[in-house]
N, C-alpha and C positions, 0 to 999 in steps of 0.2 A: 942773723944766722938763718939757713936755709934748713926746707925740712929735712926729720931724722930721713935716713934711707932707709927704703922699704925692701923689703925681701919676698922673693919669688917662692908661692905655692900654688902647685898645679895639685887639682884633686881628680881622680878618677873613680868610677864603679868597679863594684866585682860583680853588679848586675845578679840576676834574681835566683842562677844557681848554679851551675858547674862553669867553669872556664869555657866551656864551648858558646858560650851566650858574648865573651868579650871580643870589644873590634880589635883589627891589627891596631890602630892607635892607642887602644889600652895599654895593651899587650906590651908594646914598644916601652909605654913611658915606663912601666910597672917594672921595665929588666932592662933600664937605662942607669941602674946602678946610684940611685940617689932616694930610692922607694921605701916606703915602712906602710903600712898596714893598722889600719883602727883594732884590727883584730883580726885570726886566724880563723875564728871558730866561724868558718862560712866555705860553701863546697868549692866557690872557686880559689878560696885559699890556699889548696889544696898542690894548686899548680906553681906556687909561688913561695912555698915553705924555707927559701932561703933568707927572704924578706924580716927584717926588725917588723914587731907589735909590741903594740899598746896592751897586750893583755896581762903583763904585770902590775900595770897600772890600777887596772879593773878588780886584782886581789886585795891590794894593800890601801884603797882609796874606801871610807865610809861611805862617800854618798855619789851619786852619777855625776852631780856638777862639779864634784874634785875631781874626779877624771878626765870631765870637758879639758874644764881647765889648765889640767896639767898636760893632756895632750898637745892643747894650743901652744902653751909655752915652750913643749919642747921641740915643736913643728918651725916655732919661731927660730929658736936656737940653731936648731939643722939648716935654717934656709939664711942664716948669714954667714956660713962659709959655702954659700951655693944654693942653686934654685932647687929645691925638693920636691916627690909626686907622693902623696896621700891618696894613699887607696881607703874605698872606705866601703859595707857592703851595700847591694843592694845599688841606689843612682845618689850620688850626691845630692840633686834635687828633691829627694822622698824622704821625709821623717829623719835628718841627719843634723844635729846641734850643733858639733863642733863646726862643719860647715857655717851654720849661723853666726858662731862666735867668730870667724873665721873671717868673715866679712864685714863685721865690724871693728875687727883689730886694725887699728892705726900702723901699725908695724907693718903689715902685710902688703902685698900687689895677689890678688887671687886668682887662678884663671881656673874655672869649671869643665871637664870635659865631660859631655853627657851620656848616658848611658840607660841601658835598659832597666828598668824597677819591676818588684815583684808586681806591680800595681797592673803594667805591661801583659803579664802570663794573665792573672785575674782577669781582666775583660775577657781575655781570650777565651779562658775556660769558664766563665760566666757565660759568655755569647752576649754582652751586652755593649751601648755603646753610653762610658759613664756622661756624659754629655750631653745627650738625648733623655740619658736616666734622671739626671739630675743626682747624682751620687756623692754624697759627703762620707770625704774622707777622715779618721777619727785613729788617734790612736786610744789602746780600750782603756788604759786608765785616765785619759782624759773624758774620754762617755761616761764615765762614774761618778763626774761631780755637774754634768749637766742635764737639764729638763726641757729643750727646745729642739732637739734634732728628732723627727719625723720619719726620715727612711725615704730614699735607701742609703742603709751605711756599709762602707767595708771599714771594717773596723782591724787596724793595725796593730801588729806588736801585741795579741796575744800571747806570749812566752811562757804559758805551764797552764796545766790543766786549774789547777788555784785562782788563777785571774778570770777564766772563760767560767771556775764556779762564783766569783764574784760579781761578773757581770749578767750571769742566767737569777742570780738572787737581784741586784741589784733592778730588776725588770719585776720582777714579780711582788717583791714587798718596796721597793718604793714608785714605781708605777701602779702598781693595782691590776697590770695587765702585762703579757708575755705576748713577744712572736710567738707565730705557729710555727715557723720551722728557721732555720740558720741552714746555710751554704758552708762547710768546714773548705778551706784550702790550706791544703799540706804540705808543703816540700816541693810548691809548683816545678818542674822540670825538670825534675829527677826521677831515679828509676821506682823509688818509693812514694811517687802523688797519690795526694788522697782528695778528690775534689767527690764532697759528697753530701748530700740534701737530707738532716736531720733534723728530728722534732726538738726542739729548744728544751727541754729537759735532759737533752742524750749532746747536750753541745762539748760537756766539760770530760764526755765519757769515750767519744771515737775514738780520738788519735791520743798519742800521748805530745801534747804541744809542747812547743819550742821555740826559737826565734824567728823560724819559717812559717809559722801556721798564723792566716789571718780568719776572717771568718765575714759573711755576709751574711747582711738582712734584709729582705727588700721593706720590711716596713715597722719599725722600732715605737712603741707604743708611748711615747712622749707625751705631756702637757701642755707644751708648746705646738706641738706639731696638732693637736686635737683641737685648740685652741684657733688656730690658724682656718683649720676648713671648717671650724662652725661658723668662723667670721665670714667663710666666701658663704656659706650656703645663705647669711643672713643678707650678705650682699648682692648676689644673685634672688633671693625675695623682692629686695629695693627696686632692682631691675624690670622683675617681672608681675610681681604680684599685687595688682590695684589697691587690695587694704595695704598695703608696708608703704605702698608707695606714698597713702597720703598720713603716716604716721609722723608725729614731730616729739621733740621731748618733753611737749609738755599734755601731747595727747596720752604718751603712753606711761605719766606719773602715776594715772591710777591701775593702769595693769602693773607696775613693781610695785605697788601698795599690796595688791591683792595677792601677786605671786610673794613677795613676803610673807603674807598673813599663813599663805599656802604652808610655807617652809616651818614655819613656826607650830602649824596645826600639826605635820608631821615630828616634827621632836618631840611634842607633848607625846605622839603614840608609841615615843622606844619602848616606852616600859610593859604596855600591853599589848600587842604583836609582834607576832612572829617576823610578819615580811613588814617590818615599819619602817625598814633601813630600805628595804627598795623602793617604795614610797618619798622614801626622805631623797633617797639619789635623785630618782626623776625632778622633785621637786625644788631643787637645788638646780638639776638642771636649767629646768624650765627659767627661776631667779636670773642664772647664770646667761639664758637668751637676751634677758632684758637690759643687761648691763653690759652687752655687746652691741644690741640693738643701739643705745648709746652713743656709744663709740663710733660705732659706721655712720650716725648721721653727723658727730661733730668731725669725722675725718671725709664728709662731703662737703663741709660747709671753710675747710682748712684749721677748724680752732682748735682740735685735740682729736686724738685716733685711739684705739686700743693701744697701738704699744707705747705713746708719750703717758695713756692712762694706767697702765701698770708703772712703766718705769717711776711715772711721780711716785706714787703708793711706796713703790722697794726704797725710793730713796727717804720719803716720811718713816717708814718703818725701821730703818738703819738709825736716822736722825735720833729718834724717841725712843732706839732701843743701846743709849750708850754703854749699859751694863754689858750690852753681849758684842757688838761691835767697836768700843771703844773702852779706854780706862774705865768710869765709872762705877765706884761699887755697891749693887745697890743685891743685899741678902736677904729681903723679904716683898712679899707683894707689895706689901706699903711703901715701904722704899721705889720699887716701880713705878706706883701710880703718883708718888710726890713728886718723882722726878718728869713722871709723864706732864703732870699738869705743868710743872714750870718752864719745860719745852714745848709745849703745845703755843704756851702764850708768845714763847721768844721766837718762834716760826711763825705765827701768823699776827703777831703785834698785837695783840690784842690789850687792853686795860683791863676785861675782867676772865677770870676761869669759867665766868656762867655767859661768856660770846659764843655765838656760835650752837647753841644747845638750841633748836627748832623749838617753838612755841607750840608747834603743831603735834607735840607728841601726845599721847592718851596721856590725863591728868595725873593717876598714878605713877606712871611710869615718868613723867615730866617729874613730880614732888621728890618720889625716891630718888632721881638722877641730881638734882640740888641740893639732898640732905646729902649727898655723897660729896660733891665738889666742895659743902660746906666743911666739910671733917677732911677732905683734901687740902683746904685754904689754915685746917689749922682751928678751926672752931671749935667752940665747945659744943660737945652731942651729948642732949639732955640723959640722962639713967632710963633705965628701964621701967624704975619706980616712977621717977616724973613722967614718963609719958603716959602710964596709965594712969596716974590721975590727973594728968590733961583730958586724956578722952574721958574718962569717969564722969570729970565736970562736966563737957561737955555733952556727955550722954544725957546727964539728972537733968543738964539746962532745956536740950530738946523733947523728954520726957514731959519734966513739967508744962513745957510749952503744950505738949500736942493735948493733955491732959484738961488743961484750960481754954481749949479749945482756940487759940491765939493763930493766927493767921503765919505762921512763921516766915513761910514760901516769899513773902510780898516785904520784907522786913529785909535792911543790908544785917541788923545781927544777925536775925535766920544764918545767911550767908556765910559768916562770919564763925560761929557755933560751927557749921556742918563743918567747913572748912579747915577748923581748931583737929574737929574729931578725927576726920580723914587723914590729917599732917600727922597726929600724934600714934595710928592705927598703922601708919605708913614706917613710922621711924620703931613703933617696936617689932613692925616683919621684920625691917632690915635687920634692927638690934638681935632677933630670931635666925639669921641668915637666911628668910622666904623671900621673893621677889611677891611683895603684893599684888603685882599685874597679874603673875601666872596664876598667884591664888587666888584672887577674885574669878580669875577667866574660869580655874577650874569649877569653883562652885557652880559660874554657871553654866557649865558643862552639864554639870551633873543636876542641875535643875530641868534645863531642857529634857535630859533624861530621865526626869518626874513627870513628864507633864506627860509625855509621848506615854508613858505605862499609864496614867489617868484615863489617856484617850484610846487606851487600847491598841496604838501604834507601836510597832515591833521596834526597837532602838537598832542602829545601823551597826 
């Protein structure tokens, strides 16, 4: 058997707003007697009200994709006793789905005739040329579920004031940072335009929007896009600047040591400063150069870039996070980190939970991170009473020793004893919920800060 037969749909614009904007070729097809309409609610509809629409569809349809849908099907229907023109508003080619569906329907033969888009009026009354801009086109509730677009955007299909307040919040509390000002476009080419330059808190309050109203940024305070030009400025360093240029990853292991420790001296201060979170910014920043730094020299060398090195991370973080990404149900932290460790090993093959753990980590924080993977693996974690009088022994045994004046230092028990007392000191912080690292570190924080008052040194 040969294929089904395909049926003729011609689609036309009604172009960005009154009927004065369509060609005689529109014109023609739209009042060639085989025409229907996505919809009325557009000014050059206006001229064509004898025309069948789809906007009964639009009342009685729960969600847009039943609409799609049923418009396609009934477009299909019309075009087997005859070739049909679908008008739709705006250009077929801008932000139009059924069009999409349209062109993948096996049933169909489609022919596009093009036309002017509201996109068309906007350059014009922008004065810009999107091309030379580099301008990304958005519709706004798709800018609402992403963090890569930089600016400039015109952002499409704002339709009420509700959406333009969700996307002036959605800048400010999950950016951290707003435009300074938005371009409102209203009703381009009609006798009510509103092309006007407001401060991005007055975005949701000019006009009252609609389907007509889009709005421009020239520059959207993104992660992605912030991300991007720190990597050229780091890249342009490479380029220019004698020290970068003779940096390698294994020169620069002890400056991300040190801007770690940085980071870290900074958290300790939330509790007692005021400005310890600007502090922590910068210092994060600062982290944040080094692990770019990174990236640009293994994306000179071909073996991994900044964005192969995020993309691995999201796709480990998806993997090891099947509670939230996938079925897995896991109701408590503990359930997290069981399932963590037994993903971690199935990713990276490993034979034990303790692969992979640096040797090189400060002692404390190496013992604590082992009695954890031990009580992950399922072990038995001694009581609170057995671990003090593990150290107990061990305290009376080094006691005695020093007492007897016994050389302990030069002895593997010595060794042995400190090391009993240290394990057992370590497992009842954690049994405490302290991080023994940070509490040792604090003490000696606040030692140095004895010593400085001893010496009559002002503390910082």
């Amino acid at each position: 058997m040969g294929d089904a037969q395909r049926h003729l749909v011609t689609v036309v614009g009604l172009g960005p707003a009154d009927a004065s904007y369509l060609s005689p070729r529109t014109i023609s097809l739209l009042e060639s007697g085989s025409a229907v309409l996505r919809t009325k609610v557009h000014p050059a509809a206006e001229a064509f009200a004898h025309l069948d629409s789809y906007d009964a569809i639009y009342e009685r349809a729960e969600t847009f994709e039943e609409v799609y849908l049923a418009i396609v099907n009934d477009l299909v229907a019309r075009a087997e006793k005859g070739p049909v023109t679908y008008g739709v508003p705006g250009s077929p080619l801008v932000a139009e789905h059924t069009v999409e569906l349209l062109r993948a329907d096996s049933r169909v033969d489609l022919v596009i005739e093009p036309s002017l888009s509201f996109l068309d009026l906007a350059w014009a009354k922008l004065g810009i040329d999107p091309v030379a801009e580099a301008v990304t086109v958005i519709d706004a509730t798709d800018l609402l579920a992403r963090r890569d677009l930089g600016g400039p955007l015109l952002i499409a299909q704002t339709w009420n004031s509700l959406l333009l307040s969700e996307l002036k919040l959605h800048a400010d509390e999950l950016m951290g940072a707003t435009p300074e000002t938005a371009v409102i476009l209203h009703h381009l080419g009609l006798s009510d335009e509103v092309v006007a330059t407001v401060k991005w808190e007055d975005v949701d309050r000019t006009v009252d929007a609609d389907h007509l109203t889009s709005l421009y940024v020239q520059t959207w305070p993104s992660a992605g896009a912030a991300l991007g030009q720190l990597q050229l400025v780091i890249e342009q360093l490479r380029r220019e600047c004698p020290w970068d240029q003779e940096q390698t990853h294994q020169s620069l292991g002890r400056h991300l040591l040190e801007e770690s420790y940085e980071v870290l001296d900074a958290i300790q201060a939330l509790d007692d400063r005021d400005d310890a979170l600007d502090d922590l910014e910068e210092e994060l920043g600062d982290l944040l150069v080094q692990v770019l730094f990174h990236g640009v020299l293994g994306s000179e060398t071909g073996a991994f870039g900044f964005p192969s090195l995020t993309s691995r991370v999201e796709r480990k973080l998806v993997f090891r996070h099947p509670h939230v990404f996938a079925d897995t149900v896991a109701e408590t932290k503990e359930d997290v980190a069981a399932n963590w460790e037994v993903l971690k090993k199935q990713e990276k093959g490993r034979a034990s939970i303790t692969d992979g753990i640096p040797n090189a980590l400060p002692a404390l924080a190496l013992v604590a991170k082992m009695q954890r993977k031990a009580q992950a693996a399922g072990l038995d974690v001694a009581m609170a009473h057995v671990q003090a009088e593990r150290a107990t022994a061990a305290l009376l045994t080094l006691s005695a020793a020093v007492r007897s004046a016994t050389s302990l230092e030069q002895t593997a028990e010595a060794t042995s004893v400190v090391g009993d007392l240290l394990e057992a000191v370590v497992a009842l912080s954690q049994l405490a919920g302290v991080d023994p690292e940070a509490a040792l570190r604090a003490n000696a924080v606040a030692l140095r800060s004895t010593i400085r008052q001893a010496e009559g040194v002002t503390t910082p």
